[in-house]
Structure formats: C-alpha cells, structure tokens
N, C-alpha and C positions, 0 to 999 in steps of 0.2 A: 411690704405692700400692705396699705392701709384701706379697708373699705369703708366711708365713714361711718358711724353707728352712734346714737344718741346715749346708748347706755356703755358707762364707761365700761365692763367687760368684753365687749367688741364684739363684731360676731362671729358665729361658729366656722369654724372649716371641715370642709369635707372632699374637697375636688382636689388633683393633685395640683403639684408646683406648676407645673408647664403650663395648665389652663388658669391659672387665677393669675399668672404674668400676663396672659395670654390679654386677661379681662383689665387687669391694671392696664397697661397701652394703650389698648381700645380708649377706656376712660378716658387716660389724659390726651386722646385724638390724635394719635398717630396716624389712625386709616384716614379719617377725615382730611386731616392736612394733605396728605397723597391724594385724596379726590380731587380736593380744592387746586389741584396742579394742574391737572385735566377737568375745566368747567363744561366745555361743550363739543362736540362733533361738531365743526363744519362744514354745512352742506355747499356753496357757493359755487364749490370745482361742477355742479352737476347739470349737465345742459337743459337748459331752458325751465331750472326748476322756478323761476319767478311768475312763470304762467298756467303752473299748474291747478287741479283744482286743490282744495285743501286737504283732502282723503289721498290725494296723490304726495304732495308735502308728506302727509302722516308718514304713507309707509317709507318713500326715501328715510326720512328721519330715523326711524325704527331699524329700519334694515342699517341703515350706516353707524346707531347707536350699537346694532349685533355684533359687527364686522371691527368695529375699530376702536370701541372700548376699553382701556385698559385690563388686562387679564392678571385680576391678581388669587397667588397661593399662601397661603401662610401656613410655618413652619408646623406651630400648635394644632390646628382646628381639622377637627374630623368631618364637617363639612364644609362645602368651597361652594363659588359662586360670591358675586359681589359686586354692589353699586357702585360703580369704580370714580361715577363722573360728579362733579363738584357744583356744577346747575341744576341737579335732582335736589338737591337741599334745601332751594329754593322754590321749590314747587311749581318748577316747568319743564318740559321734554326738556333734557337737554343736547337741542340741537341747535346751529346757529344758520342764520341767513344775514352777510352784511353784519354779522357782530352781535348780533340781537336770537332771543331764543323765537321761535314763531309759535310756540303753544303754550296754553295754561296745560298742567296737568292735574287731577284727580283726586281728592280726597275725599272723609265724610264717608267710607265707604267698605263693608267686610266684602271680598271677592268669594269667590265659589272656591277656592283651594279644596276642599274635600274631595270636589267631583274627578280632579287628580287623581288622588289620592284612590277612587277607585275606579278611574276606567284611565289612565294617563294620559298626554299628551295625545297620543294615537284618539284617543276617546274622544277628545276636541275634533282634530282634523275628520276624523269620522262623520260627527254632528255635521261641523260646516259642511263637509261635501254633499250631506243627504240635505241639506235644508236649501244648497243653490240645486237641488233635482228639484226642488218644490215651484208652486206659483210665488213668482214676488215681483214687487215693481223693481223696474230697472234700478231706483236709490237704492231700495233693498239690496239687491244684487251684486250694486257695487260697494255695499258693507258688508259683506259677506267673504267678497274677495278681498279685502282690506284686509278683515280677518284671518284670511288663509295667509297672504302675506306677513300678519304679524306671526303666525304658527311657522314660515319659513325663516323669518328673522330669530324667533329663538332657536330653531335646529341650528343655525349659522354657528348661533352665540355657544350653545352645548357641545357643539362641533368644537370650537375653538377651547374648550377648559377639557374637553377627551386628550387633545392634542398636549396640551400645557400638563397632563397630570400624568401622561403613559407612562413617562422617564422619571418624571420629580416624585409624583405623587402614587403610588400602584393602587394604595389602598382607597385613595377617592377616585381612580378608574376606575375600577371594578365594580363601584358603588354606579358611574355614572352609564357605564354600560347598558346600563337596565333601564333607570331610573331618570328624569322623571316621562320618559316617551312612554315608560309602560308602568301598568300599577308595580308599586312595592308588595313584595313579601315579606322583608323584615324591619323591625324596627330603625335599625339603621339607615335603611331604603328610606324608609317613610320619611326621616326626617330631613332627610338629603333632598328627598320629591319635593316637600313643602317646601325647605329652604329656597331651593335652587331656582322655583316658578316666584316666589314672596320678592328674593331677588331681581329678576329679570324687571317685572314692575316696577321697583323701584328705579331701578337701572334706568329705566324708562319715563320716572318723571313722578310716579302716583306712589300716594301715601296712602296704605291698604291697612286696615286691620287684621290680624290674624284668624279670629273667632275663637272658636273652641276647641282647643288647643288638644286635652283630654280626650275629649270627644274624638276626634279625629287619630289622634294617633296613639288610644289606650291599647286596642284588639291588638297592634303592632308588637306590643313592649308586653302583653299579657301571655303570646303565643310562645316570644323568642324565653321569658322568663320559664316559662315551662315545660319545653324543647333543651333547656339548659344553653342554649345560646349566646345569652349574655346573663351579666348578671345585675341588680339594680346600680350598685357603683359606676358600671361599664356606660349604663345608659343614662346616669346622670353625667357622665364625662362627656358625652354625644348630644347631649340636651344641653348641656351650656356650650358649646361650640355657638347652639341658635341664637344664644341671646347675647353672647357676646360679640357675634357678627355684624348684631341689631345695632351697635354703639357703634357701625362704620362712618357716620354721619358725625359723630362728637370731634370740634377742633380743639387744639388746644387753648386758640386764643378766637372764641367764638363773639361774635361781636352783640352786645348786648341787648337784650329785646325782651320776647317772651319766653327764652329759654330755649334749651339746646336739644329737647326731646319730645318736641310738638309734632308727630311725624305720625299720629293717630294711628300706629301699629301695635294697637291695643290686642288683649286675648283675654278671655271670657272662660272659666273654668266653671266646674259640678254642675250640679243642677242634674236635672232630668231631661234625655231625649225626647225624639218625638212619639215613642210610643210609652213615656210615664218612665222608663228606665231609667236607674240615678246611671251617673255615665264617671261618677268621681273614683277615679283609679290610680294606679300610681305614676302616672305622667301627671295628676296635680297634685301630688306630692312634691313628685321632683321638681317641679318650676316653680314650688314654692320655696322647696330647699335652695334652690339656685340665687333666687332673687334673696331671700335670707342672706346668703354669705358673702353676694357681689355687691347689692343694693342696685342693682341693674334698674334704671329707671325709665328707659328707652320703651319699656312696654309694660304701660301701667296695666295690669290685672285687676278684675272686675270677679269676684265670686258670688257665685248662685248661692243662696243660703234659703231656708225655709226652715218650718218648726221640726223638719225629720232630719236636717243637716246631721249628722254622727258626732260625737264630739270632737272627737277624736283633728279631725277637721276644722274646727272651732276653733282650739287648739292652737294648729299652727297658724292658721289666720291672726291670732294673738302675737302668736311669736314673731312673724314676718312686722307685723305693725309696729311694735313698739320699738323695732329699731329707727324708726324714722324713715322720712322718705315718701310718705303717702300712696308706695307705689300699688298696695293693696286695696281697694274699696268692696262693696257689697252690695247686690242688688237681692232683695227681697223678690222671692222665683212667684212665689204662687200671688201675689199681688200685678208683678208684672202680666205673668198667665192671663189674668184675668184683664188686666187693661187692655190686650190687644185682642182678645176674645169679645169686649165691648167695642171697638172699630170694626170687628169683622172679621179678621182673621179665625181660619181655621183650629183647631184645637193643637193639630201635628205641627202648624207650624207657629202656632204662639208659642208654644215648648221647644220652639228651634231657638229663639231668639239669641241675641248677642248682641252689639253694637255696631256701629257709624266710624268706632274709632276714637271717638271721645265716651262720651254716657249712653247717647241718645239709641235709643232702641230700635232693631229693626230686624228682618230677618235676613242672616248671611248670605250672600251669592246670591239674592233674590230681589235684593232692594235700591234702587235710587232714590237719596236722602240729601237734602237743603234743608235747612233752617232761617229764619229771618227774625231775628230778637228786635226789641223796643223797650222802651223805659217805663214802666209804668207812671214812676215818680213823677218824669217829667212832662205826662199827660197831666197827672195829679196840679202841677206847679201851674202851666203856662195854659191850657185849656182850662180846666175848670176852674182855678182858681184866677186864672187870666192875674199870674205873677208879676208878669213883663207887660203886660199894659197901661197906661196911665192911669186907669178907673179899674181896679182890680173886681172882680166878683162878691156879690155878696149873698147870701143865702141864712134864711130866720131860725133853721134849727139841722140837728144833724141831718137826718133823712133827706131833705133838700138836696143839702151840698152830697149827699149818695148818692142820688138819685143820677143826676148828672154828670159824676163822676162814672158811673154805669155806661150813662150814655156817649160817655165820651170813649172810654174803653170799649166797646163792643163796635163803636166807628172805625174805631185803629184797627181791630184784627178784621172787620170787615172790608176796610182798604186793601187791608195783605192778601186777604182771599181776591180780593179783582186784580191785585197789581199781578200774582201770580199766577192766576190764570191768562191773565192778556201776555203776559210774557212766555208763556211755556205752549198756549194754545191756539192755532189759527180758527179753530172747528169754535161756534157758539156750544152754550149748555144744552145738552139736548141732544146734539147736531151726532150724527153719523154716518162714515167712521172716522172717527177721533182722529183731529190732524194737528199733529205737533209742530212747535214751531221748531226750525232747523237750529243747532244749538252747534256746541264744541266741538269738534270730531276727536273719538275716541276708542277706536276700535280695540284697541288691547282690554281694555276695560272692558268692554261689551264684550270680546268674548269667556271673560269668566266672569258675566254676568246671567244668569238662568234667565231666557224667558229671547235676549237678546237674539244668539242663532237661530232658535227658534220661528223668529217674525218678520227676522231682518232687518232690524232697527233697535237705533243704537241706546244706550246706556242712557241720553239723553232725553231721546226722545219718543218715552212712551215704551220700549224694549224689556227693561225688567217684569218681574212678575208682579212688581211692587212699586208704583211712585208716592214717595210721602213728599209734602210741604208740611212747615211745622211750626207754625210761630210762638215763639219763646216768650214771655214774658219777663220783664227781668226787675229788678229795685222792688219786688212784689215786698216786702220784710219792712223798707221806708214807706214802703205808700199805704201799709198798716199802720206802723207805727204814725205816718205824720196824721190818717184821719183819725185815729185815736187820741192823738196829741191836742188835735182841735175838739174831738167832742170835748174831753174832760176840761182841757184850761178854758175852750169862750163856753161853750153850752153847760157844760154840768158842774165845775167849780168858779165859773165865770171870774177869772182872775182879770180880764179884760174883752172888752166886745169884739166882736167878729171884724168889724169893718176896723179898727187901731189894730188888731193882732195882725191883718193881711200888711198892713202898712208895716210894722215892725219885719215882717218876713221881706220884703221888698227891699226895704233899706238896708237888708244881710244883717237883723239882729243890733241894729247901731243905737245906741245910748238904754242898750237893754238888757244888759249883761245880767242884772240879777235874775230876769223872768227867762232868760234862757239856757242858764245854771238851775234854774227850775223845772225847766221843762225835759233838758237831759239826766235828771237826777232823780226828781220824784214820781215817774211811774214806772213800773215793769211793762217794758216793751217785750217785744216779739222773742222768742227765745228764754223768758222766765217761767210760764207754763200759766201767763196768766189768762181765762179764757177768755176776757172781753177782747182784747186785743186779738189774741188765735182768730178769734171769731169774725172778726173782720178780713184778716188774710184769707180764708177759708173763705169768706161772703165773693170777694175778689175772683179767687181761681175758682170760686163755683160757675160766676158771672162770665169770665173771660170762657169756661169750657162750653156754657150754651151756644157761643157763636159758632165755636168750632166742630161741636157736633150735629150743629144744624145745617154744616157741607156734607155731614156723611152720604153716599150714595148717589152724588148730585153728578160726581165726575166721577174718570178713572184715578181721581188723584184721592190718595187720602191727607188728611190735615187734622192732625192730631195736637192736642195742647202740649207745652212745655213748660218749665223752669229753668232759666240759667242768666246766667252774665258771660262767663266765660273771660272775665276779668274786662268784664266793657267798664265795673264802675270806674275802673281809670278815666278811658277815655269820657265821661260820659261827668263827670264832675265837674266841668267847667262852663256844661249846657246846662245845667241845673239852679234855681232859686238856694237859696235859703232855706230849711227845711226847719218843718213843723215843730218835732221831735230835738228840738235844739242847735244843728246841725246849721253851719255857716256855707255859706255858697263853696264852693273846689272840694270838701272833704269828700275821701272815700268811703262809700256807705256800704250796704250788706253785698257780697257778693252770692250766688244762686239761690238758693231757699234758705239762707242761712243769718241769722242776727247782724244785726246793725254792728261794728265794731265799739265793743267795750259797753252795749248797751244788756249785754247778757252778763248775770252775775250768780245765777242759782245752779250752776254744773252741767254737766253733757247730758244729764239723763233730762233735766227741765227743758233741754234746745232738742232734744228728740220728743219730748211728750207735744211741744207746741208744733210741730213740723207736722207729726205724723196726725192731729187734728184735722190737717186738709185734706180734703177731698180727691187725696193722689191716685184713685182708681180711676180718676178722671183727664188725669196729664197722661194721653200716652204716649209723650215722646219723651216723656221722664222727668224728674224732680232732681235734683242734685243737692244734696246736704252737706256741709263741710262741718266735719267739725276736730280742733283741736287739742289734744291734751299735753299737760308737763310730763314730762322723760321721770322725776321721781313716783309718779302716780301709777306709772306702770311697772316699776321693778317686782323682781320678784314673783314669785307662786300669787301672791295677792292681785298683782297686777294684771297678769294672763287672767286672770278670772273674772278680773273688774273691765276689759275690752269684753271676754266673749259673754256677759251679762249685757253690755251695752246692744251687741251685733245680736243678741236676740231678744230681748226690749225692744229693738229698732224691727223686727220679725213679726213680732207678737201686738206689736201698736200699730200695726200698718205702713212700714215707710215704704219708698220706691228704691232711692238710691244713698250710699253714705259712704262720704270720703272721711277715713279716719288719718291724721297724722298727728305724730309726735313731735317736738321742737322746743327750742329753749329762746327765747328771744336775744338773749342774751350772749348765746352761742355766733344767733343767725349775723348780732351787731361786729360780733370779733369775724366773723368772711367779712363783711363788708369794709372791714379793717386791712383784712391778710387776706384775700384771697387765693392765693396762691399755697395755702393753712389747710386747703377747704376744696378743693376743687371734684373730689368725689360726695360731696353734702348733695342730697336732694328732698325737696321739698315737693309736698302736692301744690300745684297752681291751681288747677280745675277740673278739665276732664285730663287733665298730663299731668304729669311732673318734670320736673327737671331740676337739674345741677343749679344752685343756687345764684353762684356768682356770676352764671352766664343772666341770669333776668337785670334787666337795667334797674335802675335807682328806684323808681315809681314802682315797675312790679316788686321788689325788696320790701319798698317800705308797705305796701299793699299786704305782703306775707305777713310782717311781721306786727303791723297793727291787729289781725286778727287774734282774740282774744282768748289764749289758752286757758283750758278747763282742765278742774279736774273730775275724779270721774266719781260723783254724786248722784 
C-alpha cells in the first residue's frame, strides 16, 4: 500500500495494518462506488406528496433519507455512521420525486457541531421545544417543527446503526448508547458524537466544514490521557477512522471535473480560543500525523499560526507539506483577529474564527456565508478600456485611464451590493423589522445553526447570528500587471502611443510578436517584489475595500472584501481581451492573489514580500496565496527550515492566508500519462485539494502551468 509522497523516502507509518488497508480502499473508492449504487430515496409511493408545501417535501425527504438509507459497518473503523447515498456527492438532498432530486443542498458552511459536543442531541430537542413555547409567527413556528422533525429523523437513523451494531459491532454500541443524544465523556465518545452528527448531514445532502477540530475535542483526549484510559497511539487509531470515513465520497472511476475532494469539510487547527487560550494540543498533532502518513486530502487543513506559534509546531507543519498534496495551508491568526475586529465583530468571537469550508473566514455555527466573485481584468479590458468596441478608449496619461478604471471598479461591487440586497431583502434600507426574502428550505442546517432556534428562521433567511455577502475580486495580479504594462510601454518608455498599443491588444497581439515578447519579458510583474507594480495591486484592493466598507452598518448583512478565483481563470479566459502584460486572448492567468503564470522568477520569499504589501487587513473575507515549490528544495533538515522560515516571513509581513504545495511538473505530466500510476497523487487546487487525475485536462494543465519556486 502506497500513499503517494513527492519525496522519494515515502512517508512515515505509524497506524497499524488494518487501518491504513482501511484508508487504501477508501482511496481507491470502494465506499463511494457502493453509494453510487444507491443515488437516491424515492419519495413518489407517498400520498399527495406533489402538493405539499416545500417544508413538508423537506421533512418527508429527511425522514425517508433516515429510514431507508443504506446502513453500512465496516470491519476496520472504530467509528460508524455513514453517507451511504450517491446524490449527496452531488450536492442535493438526495431524494427523488418522478426521478429528479427536489432540493439543492448546503454548502460554504462550518455547523455548530461543538454545541453537541456539549449539551447533545437532547441539548437541540431541548432548545427547539423551549423556542415553540416562545412568541413567533406562524412561518416561525412551522420551522421550528420542521426542526423537531429533522431531530426525529435522526433518532430514526441512530435507532437503525444501535440495531446494526448490537450483534456485529459491541464495541460501536456501547459507544452509541450514549453518544451523540447525550454529551460525551471520553474521547472516544467525542469523536464518535462529532462523526456520527458530520455524517448524518452529509447523508443528507450538505457539505459542512468541520472547524476546529482541536478545539473541540482536546479536553476529551487530554482527560482520558491522564485517567490512563487511552493512550496516544490508541487515539490516533480512533482519529484516523474520522478521516478515513471522510474519503466515503472517493470513486474509483470519478468522472472528471474539479476534483474528487471539493466537499468543503475543511478543519481549522491551533490558534487561540475565545478567551486568548492557545487551544493547540495533541489532537493537532495527531491529524497532522494522520494526514502525514495517508495524504488524506478530503479535508484540507488550515493552521492558525502567529509570531508565538511554538516551534515545535512549525515543525510538523514543514513535515506534513513537503510531502506534497497541499492539504496543509496557513492563516496568519492575529492579522485575521484583527480584520474581523475592523467589520465589527466582537473580540470572543473574532478568536472563534475558522472557515466557510473553503478559506473564506467566518465564525463557526454562527454564520451564513455567499460569496459573489468578478473579473477585475475583464472590467480593466471591456469597460475601460472599451477592448470589444469598435473605437476603443483612449485616455492622455496614466492617472486618467486610473481614474476611470476606479470608477468602473467601485460600479461593479456597487451593483453586487444592490443585486444582493434586492435578492436576499423584501424590507428597504432602513425599514424595520427586517424582512427577508423566502429562500431554500433548509431546516437541518438551521438547526445547527446558532441564532436560527432561537428566532425561528431559517439559515437563509436572516436566522444566523451572522449574515456575510462578500464579493471576491478575482484576476487582481493581471489587472496590476496589465495597468503597469501600459504605464511603462505608452506613457513612460513610450515604445508606442496609447491609441496603436489599444489596437494591437484588439487584434490578440497580430503582427506584433516582437513588442509582445517585450512586454512578457522586460518587466518584473507582480510576484518579483517590485514596488511600483505591488503598489498598484495594493492602490486596487485599497479602492475596491472603500466601497465595501462604506456598507458597514447600513444592513443586518455584513460585506466584507475578498480575494479569489477559485479556478474561475479557466472559465473566465475566453471572456477576456488580449492582455496588456503580453498575454494573448484564452490563456490562463493568476489565479487568487497569486502571480501571473511564469511571470514570477525571483522565489517564494519575492511572491510573499509583494502579496503581503497589500492592504490585507482590509479583505475580510480573506486573501488566498498560492504558492509552489520543487520537492528537491525541501529535502532534508534544510528544507524543514526553509518552509517554516517561509510560514513565518508570511507571519511577520503581514499575510492573510497561504497555500503551500510541493510538485514536480514533471511527475504531474507521467499521471496524466498513467493514471492509474498515481491515483493517490493530490495536489492543492484552491481552497481544496484533490486526487490529481480525477481534475479534467484544463484544471491539469492549470496546475501545472503554475510556476514552481524555490525557496529564496
């Protein structure tokens, strides 16, 4: 059993035989294929369900997902429970009417799982009962009993895996006896609670994040550790059951796209709780040893780091990275702290924070989170510079064509703020109380969502304690580079006037091949650390944060700035001009905050000193940096040294967020040869990872045109 690894020594073991066969099948998608047998519940037998209302649909659904779901045990795994149905992969209940699933379900989203974890299921049905004793509107009222509903459809389900485990299973009855109706006492408890509720959601259609993983279930593993209960080995063998269950979704033969492990069941480690406590203990040790020796890529890991991280810590963060895989990144804690301390959050719960699932920051169990990305470039191209027009723009010096480009930028995120308020709000600005538009039904969600029991409305609308909109900015890296590209060639080396350079970009570059081997070759773009460039990217995300923080307080919604692509420059390359910066119409350009492909040549510490130049106290839905290095750059004692220099460089300069992976290109070209060579290879995509050879041709060649560094 092979788990792949970039560094030919391989990596280490530590878990017995039975569970790393366990994690080998998972991989090659055994469980998956068994989902994929069973895609959906059919509800059709169920009378008069085509006139029901939609909340009625729900709970049928829900309850016949409990009732009738395949129940599966495996031999290996010390915890059970499991997505059994093959239309959850797809990201909709999977229930059917007439053939067809009737709901989206869920993402973009960390649940309350901790609140489990300390009052249990019982702790839920409690809330809801006391919240319909409350005043609420009749809608209220009937999401509430929805709720309770979904709290009867998982006793159905936990009913059903008591029954399946008396005879098979002793040792995961005894677990489930308790657990998750009531808080755990032992670590084992705990991880079974979390599993078995993480499950059921999924089961059910929504892709949840985990959170803080540590956080949650340190006290558990800290208690039984010193009671002699278990011992660390014991509870690393019980810790990878979690993550190896997480790869039930992997087929063998997954059909090609964005990858096989987009399922935003992200988990967020160390850092400091809410009252400044570091919370880093050895449950993130162990799920860093875990992903270490499986390459487990189903749940990318996000670590809190700051200038008092331990080394110690450091450390293994090095060691887990350079096997490849990207499944590691880092968020910079007390930068973050501070960004969501500037939108308004509290002090307790900026130091909650954690993700959406992919990067974007929010506070767990607390928050409803969308996103809406745009092109910056492609404002750059078709609005200001009116590319695709017959009379293209013309403008007498740089400032000018700034000027307008400003104004054309600040109209964009200014549309997104009206588009999303007229979609999300029936109530004007002002107007109270606040009347949300009716949206998805999603009761299972809303109720491990904080704020939702409480109000009696749901997840969608207006029920968290948190609503973020968040518009992304994306191509921000080209749209430096291309107006830098124009100052220097028409205004400040004037190699040719503004109004023939727009014509030349028009035509895609045609009969101009030597001025635009000039224009890709003689300056340092974005990612060499040069500042006039920086300084424009930075003028940009300053420009784009004034619109956004001039919503603060206007609504119940916050809207906070971002950085990403999330791999749109795919799709997004074929709506695009010609580009300034050398760059012929279809290429793939920078993806998140990170260098144009091949336009960076001065090493990973130059593509972090120019990143962390902008104004990221100001994105508070996060910045994403990618960046990669060669597999021989990291071997060795030198190598461990030369990442955890990087991860605190990246600390001490200010960044937000940074994905580090290792890769050979050369490697990634023989999968695309043999895949079947390669089928445990995982690479970072963006805010996920995934098994290589499940991404199609386009995201392939997308990976591997980014331009590995070394570490300088």
């Amino acid at each position: 059993m092979e788990f792949y690894s970039v560094l030919p020594a391989g990596r280490p073991v530590r878990l017995c035989e039975a569970t790393r066969r366990f994690a080998y099948e998972s991989l090659q998608g055994k469980y998956g294929d068994a989902a994929m047998e069973t895609p959906y519940i059919p509800l059709d037998s169920i009378p008069g369900f085509a006139a029901m209302t939609d909340l009625e649909k729900y709970d049928c659904a829900i309850d016949a997902i409990a009732r009738k779901a395949p129940v599966r045990l495996c031999e290996q795994e010390k915890v059970c429970g499991a997505a059994t149905l093959g239309g959850a992969i797809g990201h909709v209940v999977p229930a059917s009417f007439g053939g067809q699933p009737i709901f989206q379900s869920v993402s973009h989203v960390t649940l309350g799982f901790d609140r489990v974890l300390r009052e249990g299921v019982t702790g839920l049905r409690r809330a809801v009962e006391t919240s319909l004793c409350a005043e609420h509107t009749p809608e209220e009222k009937r999401l509430l009993e929805s709720m309770n509903r979904c709290l009867d459809a998982f006793t159905v389900w936990h009913g059903r895996y008591l029954d399946a485990t008396k005879t098979a299973r002793p040792d995961l009855h005894a677990l489930l006896e308790r657990v998750p109706m009531e808080p755990p006492r032992t670590f084992h408890e705990a991880v079974q609670s979390l599993w078995f509720l993480f499950a059921f959601t999924r089961l059910c259609g929504n892709w949840s994040g985990i959170g803080r993983i540590d956080w949650m279930l340190g006290r558990f593993l800290r208690q039984d550790l010193e009671s002699g209960r278990l011992t660390l080995n014991e509870a690393r063998e019980i810790l990878a059951s979690f993550f190896i269950k997480g790869c039930e979704w992997i087929r063998s033969n997954t059909p090609p796209g964005t990858g096989d492990a987009q399922h935003y069941q992200n988990i967020v480690l160390s850092g400091i709780d809410a009252d400044g406590k570091d919370v880093t203990c050895e449950v993130t040790y162990l799920v860093l040893d875990i992903v270490e020796e499986l390459g487990i890529s189903d749940f990318p890991i996000a670590v809190r780091v700051s200038p008092d991280t331990d080394a110690r810590l450091l450390q293994k963060i090095a060691e887990v990275v350079r096997h490849g895989g990207g499944v590691v990144a880092v968020y910079n804690e007390p930068l973050v702290i501070d960004s969501m301390l500037r939108q308004g959050y509290s002090l307790k719960e900026a130091r909650s924070f954690a993700n959406d699932g992919c990067w974007e920051v929010q506070v767990p169990g607390k928050t409803y989170f969308i996103y809406e990305p745009f092109d910056s470039l492609a404002i750059l191209q078709k609005q200001t510079l009116k590319l695709e027009c017959d009379h293209p723009a013309h403008f007498d010096n740089f400032e000018a064509l700034y000027r307008q480009y400003k104004a054309d930028l600040q109209q964009k995120v200014e549309s997104i703020w009206q588009a999303q308020m007229n979609w999300r709000l029936l109530s004007k600005p002002g107007e109270t109380p606040v009347r949300w538009r009716p949206m998805l039904v999603c009761p299972l969600v809303s109720l491990l969502t904080e704020g939702c029991i409480e109000t009696g409305r749901s997840y969608y609308e207006g029920g968290p304690v948190y609503t973020v909109f968040s518009p992304h900015i994306g191509g921000l890296p080209d749209t430096a580079n291309c107006l830098y590209a124009i100052q220097k060639i028409v205004f400040e080396d004037k190699k040719c006037d503004f109004d023939t350079f727009l014509q030349i970009l028009k035509s895609d570059w045609k009969d101009n091949e030597a001025l635009r081997q000039f224009a890709l070759s003689h300056y340092d773009y974005f990612g060499n650390d040069n500042d006039e460039v920086d300084a424009i990217a930075s003028r940009i995300l300053s420009d784009f944060a004034d619109v956004t923080e001039s919503k603060y307080g206007k609504s119940p919604v916050l809207f906070p700035a971002g950085v990403s692509t999330f791999g749109r420059q795919i799709e997004w390359r074929n709506l695009r001009t010609a580009s300034a910066h050398g760059h012929r119409r279809g290429d793939i350009l920078s993806g998140n905050f990170s260098p144009t492909p091949d336009s960076d040549h001065s090493g990973a510490t130059a593509i972090i000193r120019s990143y962390c130049k902008a104004p990221l106290l100001r994105m508070g839905s996060g910045a994403a940096l990618d960046i990669k290095l060669f597999p021989t750059t990291v071997e060795g004692e030198n190598g461990l040294c030369a990442i955890e220099s990087l991860v605190r460089g990246f600390v001490a300069l200010g960044g937000f967020f940074m994905q580090i992976d290792v890769m050979d290109a050369e490697v990634l070209r023989q999968a695309q040869l043999h895949p079947e060579a390669y089928k445990t290879l995982a690479v970072r995509v963006s805010g996920w990872s995934a098994r290589f050879v499940t991404l199609d041709r386009e995201w392939q060649e997308m990976i591997i045109e980014r331009t590995s560094q070394g570490v300088n």
